[in-house]
C-alpha positions in Angstrom: 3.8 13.5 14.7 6.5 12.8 11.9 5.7 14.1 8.4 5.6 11.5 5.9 7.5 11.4 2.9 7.8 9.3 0.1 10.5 6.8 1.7 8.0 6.0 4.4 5.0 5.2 1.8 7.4 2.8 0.3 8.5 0.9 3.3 5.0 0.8 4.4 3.9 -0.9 1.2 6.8 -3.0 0.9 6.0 -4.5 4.5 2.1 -4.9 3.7 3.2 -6.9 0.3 5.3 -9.0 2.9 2.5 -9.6 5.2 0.2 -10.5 2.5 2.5 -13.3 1.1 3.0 -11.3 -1.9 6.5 -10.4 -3.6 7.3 -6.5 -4.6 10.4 -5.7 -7.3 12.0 -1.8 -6.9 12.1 -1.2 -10.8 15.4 1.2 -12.1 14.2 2.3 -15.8 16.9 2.8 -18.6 15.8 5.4 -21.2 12.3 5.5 -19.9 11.9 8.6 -17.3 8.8 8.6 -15.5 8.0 4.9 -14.8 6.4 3.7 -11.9 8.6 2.5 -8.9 7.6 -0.7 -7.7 5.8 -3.6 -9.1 3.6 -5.5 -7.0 2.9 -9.2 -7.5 -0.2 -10.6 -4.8 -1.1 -14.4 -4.3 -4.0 -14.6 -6.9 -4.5 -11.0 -7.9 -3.1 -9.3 -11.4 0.5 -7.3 -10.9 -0.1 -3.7 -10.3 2.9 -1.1 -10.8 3.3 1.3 -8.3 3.9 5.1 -8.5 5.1 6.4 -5.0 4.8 9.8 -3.5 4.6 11.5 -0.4 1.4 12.5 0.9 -0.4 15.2 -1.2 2.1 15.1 -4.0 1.0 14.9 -7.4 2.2 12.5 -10.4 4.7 15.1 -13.0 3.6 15.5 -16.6 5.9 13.3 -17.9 5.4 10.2 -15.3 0.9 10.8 -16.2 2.3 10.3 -19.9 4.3 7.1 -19.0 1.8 5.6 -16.8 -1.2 6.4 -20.0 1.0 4.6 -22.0 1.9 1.6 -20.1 -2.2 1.5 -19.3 -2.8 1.5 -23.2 -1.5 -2.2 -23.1 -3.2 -3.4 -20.0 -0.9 -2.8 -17.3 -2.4 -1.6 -14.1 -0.5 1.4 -12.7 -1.7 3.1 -9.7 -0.6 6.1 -7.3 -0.5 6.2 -3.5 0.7 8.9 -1.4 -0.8 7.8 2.1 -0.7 4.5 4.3 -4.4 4.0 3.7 -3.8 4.0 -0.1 -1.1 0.9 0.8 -3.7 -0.8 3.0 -6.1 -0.8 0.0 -4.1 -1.8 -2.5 -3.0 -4.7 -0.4 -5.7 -5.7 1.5 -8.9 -4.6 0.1 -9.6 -2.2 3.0 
């Protein structure tokens, strides 16, 4: 069986958000290292920005320090490293 990496969390989720009816943005940051990568927008649900990683890989210092401060004015950043973490975020499961 293939090893997941990041790349394959992302299409995964990118699909899901597609099947959903939902629309997903890949975010490039200027001057702001750490940020998440993808913001998520779901028919009747709050955005969520998404930090990608590949399975088992944690968040760096610097990206916990963006996400905390992006969370101190409401937005809702979360982490997923697996296909399961996709489904949830998606689809409740």
């Amino acid at each position: 069986m293939k090893r997941l990496i990041e790349k394959d969390i992302e299409a995964h989720l990118v699909d899901a958000v597609k099947r959903a009816g939902g629309e997903h943005r890949k975010v490039n940051w200027l001057g702001r290292a750490g940020a998440p990568d993808r913001f998520i927008m779901l028919p009747g649900r709050a955005p969520v920005w998404v930090e990608l990683k590949a399975p088992g890989k944690k968040v760096e210092p610097h990206q916990e320090r963006e996400h905390a401060r992006m969370r101190s004015f409401g937005c809702n950043v979360v982490v997923i490293d697996s296909i399961a973490d996709c489904e949830t975020l998606v689809f409740g499961l």
